[in-house]
Backbone as CSV, one residue per row, in Angstrom:
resi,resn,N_x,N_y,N_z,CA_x,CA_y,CA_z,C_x,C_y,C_z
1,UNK,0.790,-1.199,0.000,0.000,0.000,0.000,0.833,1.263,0.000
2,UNK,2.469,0.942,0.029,3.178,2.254,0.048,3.027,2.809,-1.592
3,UNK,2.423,2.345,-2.351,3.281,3.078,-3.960,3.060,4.221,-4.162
4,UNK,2.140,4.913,-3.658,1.977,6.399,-4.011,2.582,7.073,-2.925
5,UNK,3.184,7.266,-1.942,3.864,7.441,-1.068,5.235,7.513,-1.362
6,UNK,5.843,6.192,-1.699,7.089,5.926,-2.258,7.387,6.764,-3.617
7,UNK,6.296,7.399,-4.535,6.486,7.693,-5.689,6.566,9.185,-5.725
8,UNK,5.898,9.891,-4.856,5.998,11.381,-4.808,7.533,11.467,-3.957
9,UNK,8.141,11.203,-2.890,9.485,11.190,-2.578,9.239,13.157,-1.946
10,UNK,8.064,12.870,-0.645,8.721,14.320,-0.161,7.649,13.813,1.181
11,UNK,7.949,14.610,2.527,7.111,14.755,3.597,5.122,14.420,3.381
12,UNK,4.539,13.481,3.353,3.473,13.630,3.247,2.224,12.809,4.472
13,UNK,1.277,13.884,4.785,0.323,12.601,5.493,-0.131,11.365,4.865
14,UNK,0.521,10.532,5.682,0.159,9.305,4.556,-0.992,8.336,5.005
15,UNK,-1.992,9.092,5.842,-3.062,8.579,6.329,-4.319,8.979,5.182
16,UNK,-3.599,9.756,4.562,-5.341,10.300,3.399,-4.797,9.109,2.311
17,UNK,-3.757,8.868,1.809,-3.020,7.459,0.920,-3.923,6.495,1.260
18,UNK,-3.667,6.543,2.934,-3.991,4.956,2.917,-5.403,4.844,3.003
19,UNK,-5.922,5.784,2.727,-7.487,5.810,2.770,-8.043,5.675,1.171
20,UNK,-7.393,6.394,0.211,-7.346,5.776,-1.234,-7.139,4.309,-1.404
21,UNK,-6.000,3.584,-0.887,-5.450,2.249,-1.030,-6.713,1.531,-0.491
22,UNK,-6.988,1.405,0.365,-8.146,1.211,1.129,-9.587,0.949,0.462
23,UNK,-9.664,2.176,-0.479,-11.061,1.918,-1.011,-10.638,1.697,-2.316
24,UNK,-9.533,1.328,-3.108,-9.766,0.564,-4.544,-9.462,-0.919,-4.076
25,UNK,-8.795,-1.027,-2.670,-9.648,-2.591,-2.505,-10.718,-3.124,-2.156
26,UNK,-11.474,-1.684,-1.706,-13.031,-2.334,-1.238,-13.245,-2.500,-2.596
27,UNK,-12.832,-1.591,-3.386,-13.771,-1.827,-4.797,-13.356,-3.221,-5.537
28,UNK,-12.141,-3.708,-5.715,-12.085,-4.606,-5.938,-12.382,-5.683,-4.946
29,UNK,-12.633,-5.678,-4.103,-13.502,-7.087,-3.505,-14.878,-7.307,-3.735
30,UNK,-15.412,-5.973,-3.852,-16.705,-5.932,-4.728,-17.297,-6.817,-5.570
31,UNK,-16.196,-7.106,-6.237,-16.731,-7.896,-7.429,-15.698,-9.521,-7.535
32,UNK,-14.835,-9.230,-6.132,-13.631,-10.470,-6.823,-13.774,-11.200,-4.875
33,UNK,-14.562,-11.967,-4.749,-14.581,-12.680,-3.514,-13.552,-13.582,-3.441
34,UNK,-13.049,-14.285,-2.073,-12.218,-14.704,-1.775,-11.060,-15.196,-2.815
35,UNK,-10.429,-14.048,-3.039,-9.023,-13.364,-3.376,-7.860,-14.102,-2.060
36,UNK,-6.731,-13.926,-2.414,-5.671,-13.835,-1.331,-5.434,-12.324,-1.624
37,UNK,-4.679,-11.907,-1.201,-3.854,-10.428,-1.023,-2.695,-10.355,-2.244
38,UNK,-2.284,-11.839,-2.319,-1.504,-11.513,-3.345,-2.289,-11.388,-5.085
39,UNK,-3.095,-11.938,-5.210,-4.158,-11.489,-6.065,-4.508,-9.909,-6.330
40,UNK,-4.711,-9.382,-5.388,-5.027,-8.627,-4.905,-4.031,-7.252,-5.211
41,UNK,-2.589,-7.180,-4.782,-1.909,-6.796,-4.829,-1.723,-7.071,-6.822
42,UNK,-1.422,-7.748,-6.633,-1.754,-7.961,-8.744,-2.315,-7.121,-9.145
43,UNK,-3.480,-6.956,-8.989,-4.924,-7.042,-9.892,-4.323,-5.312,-9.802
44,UNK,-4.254,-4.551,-8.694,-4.035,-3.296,-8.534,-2.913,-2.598,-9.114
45,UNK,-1.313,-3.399,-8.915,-0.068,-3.719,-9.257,-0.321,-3.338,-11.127
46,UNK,-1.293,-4.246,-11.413,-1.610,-4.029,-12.924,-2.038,-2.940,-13.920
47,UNK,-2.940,-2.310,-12.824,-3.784,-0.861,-13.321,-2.794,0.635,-13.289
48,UNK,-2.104,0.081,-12.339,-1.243,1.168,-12.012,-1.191,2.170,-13.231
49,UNK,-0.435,3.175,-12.784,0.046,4.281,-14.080,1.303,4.556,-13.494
50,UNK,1.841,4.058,-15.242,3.591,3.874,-14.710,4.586,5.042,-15.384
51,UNK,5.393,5.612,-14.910,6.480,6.596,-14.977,5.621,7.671,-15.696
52,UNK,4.909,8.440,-14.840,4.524,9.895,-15.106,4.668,10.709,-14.355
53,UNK,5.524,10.429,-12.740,6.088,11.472,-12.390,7.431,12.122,-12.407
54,UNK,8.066,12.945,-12.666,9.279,13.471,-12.541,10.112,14.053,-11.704
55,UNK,10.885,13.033,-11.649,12.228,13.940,-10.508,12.137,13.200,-9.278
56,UNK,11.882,11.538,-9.543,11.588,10.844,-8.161,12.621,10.513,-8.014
57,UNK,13.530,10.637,-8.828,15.324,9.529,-7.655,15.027,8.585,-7.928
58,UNK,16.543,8.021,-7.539,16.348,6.098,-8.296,15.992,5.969,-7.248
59,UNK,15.386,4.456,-7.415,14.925,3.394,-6.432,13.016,3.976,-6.299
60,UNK,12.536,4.707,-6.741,11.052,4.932,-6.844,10.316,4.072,-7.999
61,UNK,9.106,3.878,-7.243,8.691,2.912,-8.423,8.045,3.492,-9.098
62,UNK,7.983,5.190,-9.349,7.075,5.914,-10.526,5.954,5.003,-10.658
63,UNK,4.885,5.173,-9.873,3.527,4.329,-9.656,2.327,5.327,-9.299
64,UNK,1.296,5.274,-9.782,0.275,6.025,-9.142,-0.771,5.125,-9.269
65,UNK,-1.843,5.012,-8.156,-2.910,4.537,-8.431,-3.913,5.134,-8.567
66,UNK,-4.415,3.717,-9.199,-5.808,4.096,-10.618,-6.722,3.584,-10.157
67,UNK,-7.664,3.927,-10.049,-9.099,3.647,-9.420,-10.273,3.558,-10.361
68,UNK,-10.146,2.414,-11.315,-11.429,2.581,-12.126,-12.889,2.521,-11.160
69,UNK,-13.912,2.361,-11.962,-15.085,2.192,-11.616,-15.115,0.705,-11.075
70,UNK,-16.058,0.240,-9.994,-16.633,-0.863,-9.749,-17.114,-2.256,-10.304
71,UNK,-16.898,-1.281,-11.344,-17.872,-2.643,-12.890,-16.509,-2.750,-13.248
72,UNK,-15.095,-1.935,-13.411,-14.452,-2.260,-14.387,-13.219,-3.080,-13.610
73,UNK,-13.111,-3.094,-12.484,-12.292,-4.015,-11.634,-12.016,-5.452,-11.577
């Protein structure tokens, strides 16, 4: 649940993050019942949006998460 955290690379509350992370897995359990986590971590891992931020330093995984709709999970 760190990737958007890890990807901006500056001081942030990372309690409003984990409240995003949080609800694109409610959304994906929505529709995907007994999952493991590593499934899970996939399914999200997948949607991602990759290297569109700039100026993160090595070792960032340039990751943002994507939160489709409910139906499209």
């Amino acid at each position: 649940m760190n990737l958007i955290i890890k990807s901006i690379n500056r001081p942030i509350d990372t309690a409003i993050f984990n409240s995003f992370h949080a609800g694109v897995v409610a959304l994906y359990l929505q529709n995907h019942e007994n999952v493991s986590s590593y499934d899970i971590t996939s399914a999200i891992l997948n949607k991602t949006t990759r290297d569109v931020l700039k100026d993160q330093g090595s070792g960032s995984p340039n990751l943002l998460l994507f939160s489709p709709s409910a139906v499209q999970l």
